[in-house]
C-alpha positions in Angstrom: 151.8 94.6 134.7 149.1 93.1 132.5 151.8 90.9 130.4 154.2 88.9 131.4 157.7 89.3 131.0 161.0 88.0 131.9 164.6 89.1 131.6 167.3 87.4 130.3 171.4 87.6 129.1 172.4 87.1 125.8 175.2 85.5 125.1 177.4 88.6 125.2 175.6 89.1 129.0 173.8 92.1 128.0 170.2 91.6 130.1 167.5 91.9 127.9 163.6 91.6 127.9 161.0 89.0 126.8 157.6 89.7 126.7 154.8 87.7 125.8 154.0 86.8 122.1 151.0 89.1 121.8 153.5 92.7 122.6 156.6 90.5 122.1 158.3 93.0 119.4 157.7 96.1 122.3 161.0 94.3 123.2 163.5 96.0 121.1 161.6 99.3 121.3 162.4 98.3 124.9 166.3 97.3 124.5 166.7 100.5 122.6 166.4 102.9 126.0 170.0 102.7 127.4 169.8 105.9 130.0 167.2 106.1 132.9 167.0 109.6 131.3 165.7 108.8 128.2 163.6 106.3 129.3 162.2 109.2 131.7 161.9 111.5 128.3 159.7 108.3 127.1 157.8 108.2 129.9 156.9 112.0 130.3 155.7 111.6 126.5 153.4 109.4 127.5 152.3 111.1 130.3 151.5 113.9 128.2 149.2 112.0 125.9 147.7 110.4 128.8 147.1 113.9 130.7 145.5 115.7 127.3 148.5 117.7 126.7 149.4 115.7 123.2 146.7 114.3 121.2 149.3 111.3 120.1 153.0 111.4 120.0 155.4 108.8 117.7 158.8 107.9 118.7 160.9 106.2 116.0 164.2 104.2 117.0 166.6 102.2 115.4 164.2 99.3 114.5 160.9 100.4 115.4 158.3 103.3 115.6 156.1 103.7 118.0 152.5 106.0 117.9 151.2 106.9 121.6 147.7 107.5 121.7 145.3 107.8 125.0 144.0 104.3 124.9 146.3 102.4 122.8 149.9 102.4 121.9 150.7 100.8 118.7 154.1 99.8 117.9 155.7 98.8 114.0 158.5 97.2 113.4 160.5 98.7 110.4 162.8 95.3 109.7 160.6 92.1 110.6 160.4 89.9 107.8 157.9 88.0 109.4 154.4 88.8 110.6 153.0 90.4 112.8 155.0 93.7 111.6 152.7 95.2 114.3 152.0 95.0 117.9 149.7 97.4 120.0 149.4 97.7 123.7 147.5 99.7 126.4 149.3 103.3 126.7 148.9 102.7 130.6 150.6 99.1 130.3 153.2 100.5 128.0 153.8 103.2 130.3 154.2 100.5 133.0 156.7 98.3 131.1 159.0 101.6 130.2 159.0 101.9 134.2 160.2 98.5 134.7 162.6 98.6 131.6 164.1 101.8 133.5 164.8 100.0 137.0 166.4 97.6 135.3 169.0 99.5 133.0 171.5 100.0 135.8 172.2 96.3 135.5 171.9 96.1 131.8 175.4 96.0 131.2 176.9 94.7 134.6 178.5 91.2 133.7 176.5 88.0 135.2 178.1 86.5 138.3 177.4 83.5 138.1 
């Protein structure tokens, strides 16, 4: 991965993400996938764009949109009151960080023991 990242518990315990400052709103695109299998929907999105079958695809969540294109992935955030409203990444390296986000969600919600 081309950004760095971290993961974290709240203080509810609920792991989360934090990326670095230049694709840091990606993160609550990123909280928003709670399955493996809708983080695999995601990800077979974006390899559709990738592969030529889509020319672009936009996913909207609860806070943020998201337009996949073949080079670039360019997320907005619908509720920031401070700039930057935007962020845009590599489609590749977002690919990537869905991936990770996805190996991780089996623990998202398992309490912290220590």
């Amino acid at each position: 991965m081309k950004y760095s990242y971290d993961f974290f518990r709240d203080h509810v315990g609920t792991l989360r993400i934090k990326l670095s400052d230049e694709i840091k709103l990606f993160a609550d695109f990123i909280e928003d996938i709670s399955t493996e299998q809708k983080a695999d929907e995601y990800i077979t999105k974006v390899e559709n764009v990738l592969n030529g079958l889509y020319q672009d695809f936009e996913i909207h969540l609860n806070a943020t949109s998201v337009l996949i294109k073949k080079d670039v992935t360019v997320l907005e955030h619908l509720f920031t009151y401070e700039e930057p409203y935007e962020n845009e990444m590599e489609t590749e390296q977002f690919k990537e960080l869905m991936l990770i986000w996805k190996n991780k969600i089996p623990e998202r919600f398992k309490k912290n023991e220590n």
